[in-house]
C-alpha positions as CSV (number, residue, x, y, z in Angstrom):
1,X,53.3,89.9,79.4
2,X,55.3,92.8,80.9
3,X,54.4,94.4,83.8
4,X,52.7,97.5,84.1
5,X,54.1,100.7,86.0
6,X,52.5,103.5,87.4
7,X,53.4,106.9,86.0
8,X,55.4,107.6,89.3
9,X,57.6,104.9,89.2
10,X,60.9,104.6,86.8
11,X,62.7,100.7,86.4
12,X,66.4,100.6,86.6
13,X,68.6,97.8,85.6
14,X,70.4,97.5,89.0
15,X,72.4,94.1,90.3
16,X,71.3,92.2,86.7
17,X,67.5,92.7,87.0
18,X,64.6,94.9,86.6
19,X,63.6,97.1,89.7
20,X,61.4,99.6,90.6
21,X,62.3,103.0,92.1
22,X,59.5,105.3,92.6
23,X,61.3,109.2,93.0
24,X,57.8,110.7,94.0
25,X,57.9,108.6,97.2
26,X,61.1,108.8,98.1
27,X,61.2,112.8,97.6
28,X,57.8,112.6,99.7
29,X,59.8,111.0,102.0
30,X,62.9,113.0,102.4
31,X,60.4,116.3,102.5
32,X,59.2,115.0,105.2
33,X,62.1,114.2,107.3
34,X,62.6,116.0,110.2
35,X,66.2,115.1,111.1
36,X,69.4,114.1,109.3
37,X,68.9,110.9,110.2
38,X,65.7,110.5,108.2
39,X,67.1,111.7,105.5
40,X,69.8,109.3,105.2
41,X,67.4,106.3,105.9
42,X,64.6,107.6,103.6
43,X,67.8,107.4,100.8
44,X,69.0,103.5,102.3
45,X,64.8,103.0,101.7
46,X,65.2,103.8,98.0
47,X,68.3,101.6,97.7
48,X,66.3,98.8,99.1
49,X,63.7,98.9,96.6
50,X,65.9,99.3,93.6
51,X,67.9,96.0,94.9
52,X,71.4,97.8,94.3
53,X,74.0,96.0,96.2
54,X,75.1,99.2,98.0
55,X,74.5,101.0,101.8
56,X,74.4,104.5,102.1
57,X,77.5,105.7,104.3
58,X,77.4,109.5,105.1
59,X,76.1,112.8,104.0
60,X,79.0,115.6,103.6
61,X,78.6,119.4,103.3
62,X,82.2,120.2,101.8
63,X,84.3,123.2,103.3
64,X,85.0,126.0,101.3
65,X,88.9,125.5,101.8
66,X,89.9,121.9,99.9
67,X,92.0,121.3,103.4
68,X,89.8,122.6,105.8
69,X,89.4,119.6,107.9
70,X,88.7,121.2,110.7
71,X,85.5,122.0,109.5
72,X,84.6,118.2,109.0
73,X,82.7,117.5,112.1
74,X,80.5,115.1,112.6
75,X,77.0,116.1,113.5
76,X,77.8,119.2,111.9
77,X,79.0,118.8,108.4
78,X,79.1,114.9,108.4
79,X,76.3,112.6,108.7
80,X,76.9,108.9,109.1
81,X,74.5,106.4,108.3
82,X,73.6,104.1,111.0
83,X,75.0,101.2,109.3
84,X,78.4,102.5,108.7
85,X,81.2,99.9,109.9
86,X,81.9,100.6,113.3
87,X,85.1,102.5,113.9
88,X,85.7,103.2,110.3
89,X,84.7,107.1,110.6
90,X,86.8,107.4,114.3
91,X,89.8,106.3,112.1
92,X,89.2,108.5,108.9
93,X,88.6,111.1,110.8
94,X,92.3,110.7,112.9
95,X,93.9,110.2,109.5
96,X,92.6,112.7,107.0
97,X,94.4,116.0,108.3
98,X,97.1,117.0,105.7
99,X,96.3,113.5,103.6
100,X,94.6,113.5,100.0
101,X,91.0,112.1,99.3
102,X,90.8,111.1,96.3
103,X,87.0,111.4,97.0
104,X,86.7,115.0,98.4
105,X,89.1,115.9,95.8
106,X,86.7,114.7,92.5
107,X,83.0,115.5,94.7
108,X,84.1,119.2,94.8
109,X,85.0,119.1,91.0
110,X,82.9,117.2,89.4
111,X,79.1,117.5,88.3
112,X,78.4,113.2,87.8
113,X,78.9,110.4,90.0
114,X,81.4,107.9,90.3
115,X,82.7,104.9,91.9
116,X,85.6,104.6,94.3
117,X,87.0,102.0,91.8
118,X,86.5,104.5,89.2
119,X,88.2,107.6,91.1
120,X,91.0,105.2,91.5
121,X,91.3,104.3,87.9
122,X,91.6,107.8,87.3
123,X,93.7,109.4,89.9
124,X,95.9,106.5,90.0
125,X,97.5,107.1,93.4
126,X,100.3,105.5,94.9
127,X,102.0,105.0,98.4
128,X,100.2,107.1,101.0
129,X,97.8,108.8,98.5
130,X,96.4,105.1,98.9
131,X,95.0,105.6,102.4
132,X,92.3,105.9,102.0
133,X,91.2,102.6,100.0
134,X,93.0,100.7,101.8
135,X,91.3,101.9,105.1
136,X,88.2,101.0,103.3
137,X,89.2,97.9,102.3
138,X,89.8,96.9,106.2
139,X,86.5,97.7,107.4
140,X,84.7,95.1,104.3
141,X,84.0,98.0,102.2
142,X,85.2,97.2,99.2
143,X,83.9,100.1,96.5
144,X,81.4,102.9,97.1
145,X,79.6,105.5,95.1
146,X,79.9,109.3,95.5
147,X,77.3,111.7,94.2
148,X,78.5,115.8,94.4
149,X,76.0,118.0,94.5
150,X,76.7,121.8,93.0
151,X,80.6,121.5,94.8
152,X,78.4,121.7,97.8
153,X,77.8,118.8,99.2
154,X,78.5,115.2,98.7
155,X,76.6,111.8,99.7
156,X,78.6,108.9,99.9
157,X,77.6,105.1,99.5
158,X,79.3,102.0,100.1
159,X,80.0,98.2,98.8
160,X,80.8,94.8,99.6
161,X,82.1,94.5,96.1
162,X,82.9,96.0,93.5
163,X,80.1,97.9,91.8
164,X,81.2,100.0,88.6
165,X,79.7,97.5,86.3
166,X,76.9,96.6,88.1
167,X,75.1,100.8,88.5
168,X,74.1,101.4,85.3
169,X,73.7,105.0,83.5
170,X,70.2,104.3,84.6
171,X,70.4,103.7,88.2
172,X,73.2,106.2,88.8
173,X,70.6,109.2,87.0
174,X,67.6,107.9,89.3
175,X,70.1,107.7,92.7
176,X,71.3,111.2,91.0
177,X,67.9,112.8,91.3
178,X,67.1,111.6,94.5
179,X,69.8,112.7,96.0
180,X,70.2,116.1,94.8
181,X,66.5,116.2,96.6
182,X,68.2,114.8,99.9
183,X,70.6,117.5,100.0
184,X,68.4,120.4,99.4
185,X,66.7,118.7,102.9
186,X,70.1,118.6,104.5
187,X,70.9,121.9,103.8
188,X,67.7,123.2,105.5
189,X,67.8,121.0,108.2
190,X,71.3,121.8,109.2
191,X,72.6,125.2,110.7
192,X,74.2,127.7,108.7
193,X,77.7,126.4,108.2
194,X,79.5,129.4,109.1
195,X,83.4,128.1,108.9
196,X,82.4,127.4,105.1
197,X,82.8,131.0,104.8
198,X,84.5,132.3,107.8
199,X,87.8,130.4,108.1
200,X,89.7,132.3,104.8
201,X,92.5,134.1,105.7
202,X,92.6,137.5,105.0
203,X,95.0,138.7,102.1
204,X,95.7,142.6,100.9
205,X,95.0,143.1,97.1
206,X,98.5,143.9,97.1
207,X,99.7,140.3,98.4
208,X,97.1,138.4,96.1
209,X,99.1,140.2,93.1
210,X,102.0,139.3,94.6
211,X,100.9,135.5,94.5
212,X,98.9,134.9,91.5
213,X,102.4,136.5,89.5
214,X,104.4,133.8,91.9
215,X,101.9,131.4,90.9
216,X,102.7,131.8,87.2
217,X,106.4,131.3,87.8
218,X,107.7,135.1,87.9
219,X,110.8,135.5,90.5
220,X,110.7,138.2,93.1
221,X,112.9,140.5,90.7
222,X,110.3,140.2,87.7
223,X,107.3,140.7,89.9
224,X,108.6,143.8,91.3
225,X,109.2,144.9,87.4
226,X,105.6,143.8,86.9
227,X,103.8,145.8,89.6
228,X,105.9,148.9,89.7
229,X,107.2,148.3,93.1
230,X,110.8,147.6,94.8
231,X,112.0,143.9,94.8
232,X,112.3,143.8,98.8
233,X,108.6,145.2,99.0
234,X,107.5,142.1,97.3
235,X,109.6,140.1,99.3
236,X,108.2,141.8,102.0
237,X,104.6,140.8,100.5
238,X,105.4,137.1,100.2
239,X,106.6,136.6,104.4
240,X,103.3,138.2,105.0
241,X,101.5,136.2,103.3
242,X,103.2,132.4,104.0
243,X,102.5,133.6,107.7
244,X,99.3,134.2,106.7
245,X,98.7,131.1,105.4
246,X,101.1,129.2,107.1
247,X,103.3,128.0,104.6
248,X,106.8,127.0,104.5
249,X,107.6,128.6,101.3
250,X,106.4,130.9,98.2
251,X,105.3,127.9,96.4
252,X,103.2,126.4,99.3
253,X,101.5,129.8,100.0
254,X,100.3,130.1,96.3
255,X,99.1,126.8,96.3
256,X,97.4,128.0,99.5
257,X,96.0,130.6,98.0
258,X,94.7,128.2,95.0
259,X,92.9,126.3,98.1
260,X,91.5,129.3,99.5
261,X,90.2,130.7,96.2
262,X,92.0,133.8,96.9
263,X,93.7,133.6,93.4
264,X,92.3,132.1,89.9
C-alpha cells in the first residue's frame, strides 16, 4: 500500500529512491531566517530530507560586469556554507582574476540548472580554462550543481560524485523552487550591492558608436565613412576608449564593452 502524502509535501526520485521534500517548510524556513547563514542551512535542511547526495557550497550575487571580480567578496556578494572544504574558497578566490568560469559564465546566461559535469560536457574546455575542475577535484568535490536565478544570482552545490544522472527533472524543479525562494531572502538580507551598478566605465555616445561598428569588423577608414567623421577622430575615439577600459587593443576594448553591456 503506498504511502500517503500530505498536500504540502511533493516526492522526488533522488539517489534511486522515493523522498519527501516539503517546499511549504522549507520556504517557512528561509522566511524566517535572519542571516545568510540561515539561509544557506535552511536550503542544506531540504537536501537532507530529499536524501540527494549533494552539500550546499555558496550563495553568489553575480556582478554586473562578467569580469568584475573585484566585486566577489566574501560576506558581501559570496556566502559560503559552513561545510565547504576548508581552503577551497581562499584558493578560488586567489585564482579567478582574469581566468574563465565555466560556472559564472552559464549561471549568468542561463534560466535551468545544471551540473558541473554537464557545463563541462558542454563548454568543453581545455588547458587552463580547466582550472577550475581541477581545483575542485583537489578538495573531494567531485561535481556540483548550479541553480541561476534571473542572471542575478547563483547558488552553488557540491558532490562527492558525480551526480548528473542521479538529480532527476524532478528533484532539480523542487531544488529550483526552493531556491529561487532563498534568493529572494538573500537579496533582502544583504546590502544594496552598489559596485553591481557602480563600477561601469563611463563611455560618450560617440565612443560606443565607435565600438559596436569595430565590433562588427569595420576598419578605422570605414567607420569614419559610416559616421560622417574624419578617420583620425575615430582613431582618436578608440585610445580613449581602450584607456577607458583598459585594454590593449581595439578588439579587447569591444569585447570590453560586450562585458560591460555598453554595446549590444
Amino acid at each position: 500500500m503506498s504511502r500517503a502524502t500530505s498536500p504540502n509535501t511533493h516526492t522526488a526520485d533522488a539517489a534511486g529512491g522515493k523522498a519527501d521534500l516539503d517546499l511549504s517548510e522549507v520556504c517557512r524556513i528561509v522566511e524566517t531566517a535572519r542571516s545568510t547563514e540561515a539561509v544557506l542551512d535552511a536550503l542544506q535542511q531540504s537536501i537532507s530530507i530529499s536524501r540527494a547526495p549533494v552539500s550546499v557550497l555558496a550563495a553568489v550575487r553575480l556582478p554586473l560586469k562578467s569580469n568584475d571580480w573585484e566585486a566577489m567578496q566574501r560576506g558581501k556578494s559570496v556566502f559560503l556554507h559552513s561545510d565547504v572544504p576548508d581552503g577551497w574558497w581562499d584558493e578560488y578566490s586567489a585564482l579567478v582574476p582574469g581566468r574563465f568560469a565555466p560556472a559564472l559564465h552559464l549561471a549568468r546566461s542561463s534560466l535551468a540548472s545544471f551540473t558541473w559535469t554537464e557545463s563541462m560536457r558542454l563548454l568543453e574546455p581545455i588547458g587552463i580554462d580547466r582550472w577550475s575542475i581541477e581545483l575542485a577535484h583537489k578538495y573531494g568535490m567531485r561535481d556540483g550543481f548550479i541553480c541561476p536565478v534571473g542572471g542575478r544570482w547563483m547558488i552553488a552545490y557540491w558532490s562527492k560524485r558525480e551526480i548528473s544522472s542521479v538529480l532527476t527533472p524532478t528533484a532539480r524543479i523542487l531544488l529550483q523552487a526552493a531556491i529561487s525562494f532563498a534568493a529572494l531572502r538573500l537579496e533582502q538580507l544583504t546590502t544594496p550591492d552598489v559596485r553591481r551598478v557602480g563600477t561601469r566605465s563611463y563611455l560618450t555616445s560617440r565612443e560606443i558608436a565607435v565600438l559596436r561598428l569595430v565590433s562588427t569588423g569595420q576598419t578605422a577608414n570605414e567607420i569614419a565613412c559610416l559616421l560622417g567623421i574624419g578617420e583620425e577622430t575615430v582613431r582618436s575615439h578608440l585610445k580613449k576608449v581602450q584607456m577607458k577600459l583598459g585594454a590593449r587593443n581595439r578588439v579587447q576594448a569591444a569585447c570590453e564593452a560586450l562585458r560591460q553591456h555598453h554595446i549590444p
